[in-house]
C-alpha positions as CSV (number, residue, x, y, z in Angstrom):
1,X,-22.8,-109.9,9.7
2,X,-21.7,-106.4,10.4
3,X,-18.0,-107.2,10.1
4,X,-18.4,-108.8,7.2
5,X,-20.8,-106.0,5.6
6,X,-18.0,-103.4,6.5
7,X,-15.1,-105.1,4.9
8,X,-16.8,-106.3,2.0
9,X,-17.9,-101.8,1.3
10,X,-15.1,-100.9,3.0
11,X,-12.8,-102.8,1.1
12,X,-14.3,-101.9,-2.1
13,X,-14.0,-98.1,-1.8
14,X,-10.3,-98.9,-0.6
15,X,-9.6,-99.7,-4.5
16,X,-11.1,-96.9,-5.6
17,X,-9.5,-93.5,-3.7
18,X,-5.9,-95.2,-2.7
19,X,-4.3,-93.1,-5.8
20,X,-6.3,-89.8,-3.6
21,X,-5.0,-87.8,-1.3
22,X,-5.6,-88.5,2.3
23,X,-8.1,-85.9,3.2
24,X,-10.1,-87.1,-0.1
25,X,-9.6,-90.5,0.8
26,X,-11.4,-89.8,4.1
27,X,-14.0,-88.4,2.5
28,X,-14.8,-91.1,0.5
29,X,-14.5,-93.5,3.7
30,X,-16.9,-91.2,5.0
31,X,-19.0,-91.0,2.5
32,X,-19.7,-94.7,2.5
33,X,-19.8,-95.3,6.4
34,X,-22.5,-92.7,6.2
35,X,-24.3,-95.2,3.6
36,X,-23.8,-98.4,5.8
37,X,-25.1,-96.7,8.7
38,X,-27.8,-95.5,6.9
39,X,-29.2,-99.0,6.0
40,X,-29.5,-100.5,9.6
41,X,-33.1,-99.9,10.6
42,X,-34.0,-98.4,13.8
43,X,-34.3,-102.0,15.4
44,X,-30.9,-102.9,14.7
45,X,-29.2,-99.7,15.5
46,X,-28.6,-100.7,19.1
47,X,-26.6,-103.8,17.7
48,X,-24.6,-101.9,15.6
49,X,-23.8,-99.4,18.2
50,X,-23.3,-101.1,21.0
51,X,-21.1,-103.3,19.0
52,X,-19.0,-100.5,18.3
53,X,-19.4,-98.9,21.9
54,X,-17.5,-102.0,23.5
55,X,-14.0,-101.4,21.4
56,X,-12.9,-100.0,17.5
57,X,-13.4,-102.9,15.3
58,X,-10.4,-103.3,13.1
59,X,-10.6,-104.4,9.3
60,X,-7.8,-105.0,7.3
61,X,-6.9,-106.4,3.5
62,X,-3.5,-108.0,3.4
63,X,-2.9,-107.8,-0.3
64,X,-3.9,-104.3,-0.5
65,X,-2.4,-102.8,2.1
66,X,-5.6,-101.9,3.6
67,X,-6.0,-101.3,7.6
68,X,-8.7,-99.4,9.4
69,X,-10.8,-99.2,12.9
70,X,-14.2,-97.8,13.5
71,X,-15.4,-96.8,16.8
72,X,-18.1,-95.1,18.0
73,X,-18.6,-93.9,22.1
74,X,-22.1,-92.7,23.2
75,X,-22.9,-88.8,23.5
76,X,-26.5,-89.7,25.3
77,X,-25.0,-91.5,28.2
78,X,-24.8,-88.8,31.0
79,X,-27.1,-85.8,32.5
80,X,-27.2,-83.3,30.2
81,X,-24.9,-80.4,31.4
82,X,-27.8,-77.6,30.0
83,X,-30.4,-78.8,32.7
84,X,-28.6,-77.4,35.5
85,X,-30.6,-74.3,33.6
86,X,-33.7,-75.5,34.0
87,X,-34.3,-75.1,37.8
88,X,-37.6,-73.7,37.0
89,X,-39.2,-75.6,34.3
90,X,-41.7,-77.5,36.4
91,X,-41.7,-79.8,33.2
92,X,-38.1,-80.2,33.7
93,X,-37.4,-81.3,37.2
94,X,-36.1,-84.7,37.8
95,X,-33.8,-83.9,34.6
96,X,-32.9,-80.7,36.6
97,X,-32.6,-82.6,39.6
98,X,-29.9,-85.4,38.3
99,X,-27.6,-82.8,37.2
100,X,-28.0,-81.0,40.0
101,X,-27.1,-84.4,42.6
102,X,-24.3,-85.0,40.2
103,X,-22.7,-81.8,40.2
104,X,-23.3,-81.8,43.9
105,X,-21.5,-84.8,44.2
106,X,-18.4,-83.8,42.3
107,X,-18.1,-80.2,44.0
108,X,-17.8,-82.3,47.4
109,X,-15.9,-85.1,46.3
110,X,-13.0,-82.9,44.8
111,X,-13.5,-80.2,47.4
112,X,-13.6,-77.8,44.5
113,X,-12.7,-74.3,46.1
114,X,-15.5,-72.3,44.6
115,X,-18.3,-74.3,43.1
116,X,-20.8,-71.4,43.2
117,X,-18.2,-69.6,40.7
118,X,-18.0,-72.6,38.6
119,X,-21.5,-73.0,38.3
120,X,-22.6,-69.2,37.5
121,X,-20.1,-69.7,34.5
122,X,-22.0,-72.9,33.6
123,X,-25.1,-70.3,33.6
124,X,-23.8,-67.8,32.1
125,X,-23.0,-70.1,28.6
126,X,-26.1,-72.3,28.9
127,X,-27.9,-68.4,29.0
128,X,-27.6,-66.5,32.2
129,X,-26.3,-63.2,32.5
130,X,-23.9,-62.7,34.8
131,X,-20.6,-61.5,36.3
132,X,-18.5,-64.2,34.3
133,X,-19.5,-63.7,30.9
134,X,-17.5,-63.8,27.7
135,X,-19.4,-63.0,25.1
136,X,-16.8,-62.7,22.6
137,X,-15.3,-66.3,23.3
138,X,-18.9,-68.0,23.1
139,X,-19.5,-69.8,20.4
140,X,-23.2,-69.1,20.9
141,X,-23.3,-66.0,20.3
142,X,-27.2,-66.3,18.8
143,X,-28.2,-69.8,20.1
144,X,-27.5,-70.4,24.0
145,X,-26.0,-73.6,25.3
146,X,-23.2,-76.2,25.9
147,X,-23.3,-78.0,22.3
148,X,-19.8,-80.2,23.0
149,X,-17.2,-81.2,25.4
150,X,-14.6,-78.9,24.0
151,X,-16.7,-75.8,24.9
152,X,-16.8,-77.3,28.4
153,X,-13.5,-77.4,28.8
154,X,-12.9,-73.7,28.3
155,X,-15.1,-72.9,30.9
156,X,-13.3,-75.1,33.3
157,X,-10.2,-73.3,31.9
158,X,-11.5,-70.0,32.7
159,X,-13.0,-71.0,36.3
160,X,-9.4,-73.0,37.0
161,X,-7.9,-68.8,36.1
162,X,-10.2,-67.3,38.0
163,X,-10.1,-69.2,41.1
164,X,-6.9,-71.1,41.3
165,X,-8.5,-74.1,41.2
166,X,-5.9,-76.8,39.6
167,X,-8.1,-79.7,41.3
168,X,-10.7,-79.1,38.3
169,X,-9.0,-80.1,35.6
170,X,-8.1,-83.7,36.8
171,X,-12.0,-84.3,37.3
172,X,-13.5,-86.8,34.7
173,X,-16.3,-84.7,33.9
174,X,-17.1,-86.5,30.4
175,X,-18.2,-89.6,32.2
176,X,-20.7,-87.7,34.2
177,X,-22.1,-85.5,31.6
178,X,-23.1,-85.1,28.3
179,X,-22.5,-82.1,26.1
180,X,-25.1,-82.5,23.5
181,X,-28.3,-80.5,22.7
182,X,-29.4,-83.2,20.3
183,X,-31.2,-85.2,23.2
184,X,-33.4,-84.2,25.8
185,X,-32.9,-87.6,27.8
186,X,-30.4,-89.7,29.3
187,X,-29.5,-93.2,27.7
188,X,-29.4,-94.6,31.2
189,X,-28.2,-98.2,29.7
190,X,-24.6,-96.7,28.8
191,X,-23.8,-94.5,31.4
192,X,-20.4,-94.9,33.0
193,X,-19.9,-96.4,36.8
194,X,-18.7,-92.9,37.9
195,X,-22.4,-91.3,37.1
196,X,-24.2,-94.4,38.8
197,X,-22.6,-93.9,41.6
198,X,-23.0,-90.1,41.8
199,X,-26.8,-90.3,41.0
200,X,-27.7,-93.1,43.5
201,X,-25.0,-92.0,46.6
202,X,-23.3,-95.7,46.3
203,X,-19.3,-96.7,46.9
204,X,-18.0,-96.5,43.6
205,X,-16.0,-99.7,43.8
206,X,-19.5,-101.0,44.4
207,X,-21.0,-100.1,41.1
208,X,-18.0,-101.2,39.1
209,X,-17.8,-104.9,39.9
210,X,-21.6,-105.4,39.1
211,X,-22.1,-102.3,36.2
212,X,-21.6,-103.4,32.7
213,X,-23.0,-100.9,30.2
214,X,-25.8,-102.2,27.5
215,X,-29.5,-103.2,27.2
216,X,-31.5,-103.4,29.8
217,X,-28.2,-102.5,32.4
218,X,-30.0,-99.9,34.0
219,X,-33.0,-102.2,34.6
220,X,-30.8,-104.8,36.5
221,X,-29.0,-101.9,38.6
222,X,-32.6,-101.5,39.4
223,X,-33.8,-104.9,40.4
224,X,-30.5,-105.6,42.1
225,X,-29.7,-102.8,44.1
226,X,-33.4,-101.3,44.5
227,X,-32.1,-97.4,44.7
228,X,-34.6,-95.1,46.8
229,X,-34.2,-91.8,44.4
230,X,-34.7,-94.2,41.4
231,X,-38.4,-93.3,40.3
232,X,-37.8,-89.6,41.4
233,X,-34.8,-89.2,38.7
234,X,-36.6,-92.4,36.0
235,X,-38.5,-89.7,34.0
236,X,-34.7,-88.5,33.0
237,X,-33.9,-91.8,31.7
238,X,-35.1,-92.5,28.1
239,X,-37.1,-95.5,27.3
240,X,-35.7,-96.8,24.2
241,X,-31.6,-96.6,22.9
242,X,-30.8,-93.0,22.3
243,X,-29.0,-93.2,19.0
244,X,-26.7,-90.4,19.0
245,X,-23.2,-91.1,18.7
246,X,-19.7,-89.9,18.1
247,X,-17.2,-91.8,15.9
248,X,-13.8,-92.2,15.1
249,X,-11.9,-93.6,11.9
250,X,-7.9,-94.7,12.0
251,X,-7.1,-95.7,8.2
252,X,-3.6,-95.9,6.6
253,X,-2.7,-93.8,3.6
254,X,0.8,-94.2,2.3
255,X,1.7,-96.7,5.0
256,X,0.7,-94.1,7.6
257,X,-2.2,-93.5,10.5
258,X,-4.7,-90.6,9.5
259,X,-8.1,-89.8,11.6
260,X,-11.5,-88.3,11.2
261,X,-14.3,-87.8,13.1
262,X,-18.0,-87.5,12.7
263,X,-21.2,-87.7,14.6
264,X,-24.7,-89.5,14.5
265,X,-27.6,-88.1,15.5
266,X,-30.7,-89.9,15.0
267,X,-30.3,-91.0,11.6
268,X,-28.4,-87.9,10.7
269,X,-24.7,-87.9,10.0
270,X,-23.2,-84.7,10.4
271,X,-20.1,-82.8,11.9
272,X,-17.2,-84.4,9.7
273,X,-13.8,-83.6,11.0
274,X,-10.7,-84.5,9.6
275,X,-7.9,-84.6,11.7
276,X,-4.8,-85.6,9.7
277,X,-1.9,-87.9,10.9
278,X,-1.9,-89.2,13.8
């Protein structure tokens, strides 16, 4: 039903822009994802995005030429890098806490050389003063915090300078974190294997042969594997599918690949980026 709902819009608005210009044709791809998202009701949402979660789904017209993917990857699905702030917001702790056992966990795992230095410059940009700061680089200079995975990764370019760190750079740090200030919870159902196994100090190989992200996943970890910290970091964990998303779109224009981006936030669509060919 969601294929064929897709392709049937999809394929319609094809027709109409392919005498456009790329960029416009994406906006009018856009413009109509944004509609068909729009229409699933909050029940069905998790369908919709899990379905795209798992892999792009391609959709194609042979006649006319037509050939695009949509895929979506969760931006909900790790401890929120901002609440290794919140070490004194009583309100706040077991979120506190998970980021704090998770960054623990990588600093020791990849015998990072100066992990207090990495995490004062995490301070600094989520709004501590501080020795490391830069203002003229953030791009909060008004409203404090980590907002997106590419402001991460200066910071990690920055600490790599300043310490000679090169280790840094080959950690994984999107599938243990998420960079988002749209959601104060974790969407414990689609986080990766890596974060699992941080969280609850088990082998990773472990947690990959049994961990398959979706409904109820976290649940099953649970009843499985019985975890002692479980109910100390649970309150950190949302109850209900976090819809908050980001996607990508390949499409062909002129016989070549072109991409945008955009994200979803809780009904909202917002943050269209169009990145050109690919």
């Amino acid at each position: 039903m969601l294929v064929g709902t897709l392709v049937t819009a999809l394929g319609s608005v094809q027709k109409d822009s392919r005498d456009t210009s790329s960029l416009l044709q994406a906006n009018v791809y856009y413009g109509n994802i944004v509609n068909i998202f729009r229409k699933f009701k909050d029940k069905d949402k998790e369908l919709l995005f899990s379905t795209l979660y798992q892999a792009p789904i391609p959709f194609s017209t042979e006649e006319e030429n037509f050939f695009m993917t949509v895929g979506c990857r969760p931006l909900a699905n790790g401890a929120n890098i901002n609440w290794l702030g919140l070490e004194n917001d009583t309100k706040m702790i077991p979120n506190y806490d998970i980021t704090r056992k998770i960054f623990d966990s990588i600093t020791a795992m990849y015998n990072l050389s100066d992990p207090v230095m990495l995490e004062e410059m995490l301070l600094e940009e989520i709004g501590k003063e501080g020795e490391f700061e830069h203002k003229f680089h953030s791009r909060l200079l008004q409203k404090r915090g980590i907002i997106s995975y590419q402001q991460f990764a200066h910071i990690i370019d920055r600490y790599q300078l300043e310490a000679d760190d090169p280790v840094v750079s080959s950690i994984p740090w999107d599938k243990y974190f998420s960079f988002t200030t749209e959601s104060n919870v974790t969407d414990g159902n689609y986080m990766s294997a890596e974060a699992v196994a941080a969280i609850f100090d088990m082998e990773l190989s472990a947690v990959e042969e049994e961990w398959v992200p979706g409904t109820d996943a976290l649940q099953t970890f649970k009843q499985t594997y019985q975890p002692v910290d479980f109910e100390k970091y649970s309150p950190a964990f949302s109850k209900h599918f976090v819809d908050i998303a980001e996607c990508e779109v390949i499409y062909t224009y002129a016989d070549e690949p072109y991409k945008f981006t955009f994200m979803y936030s809780k009904g909202e669509v917002k943050h269209f980026e169009f990145l050109g060919r690919q």
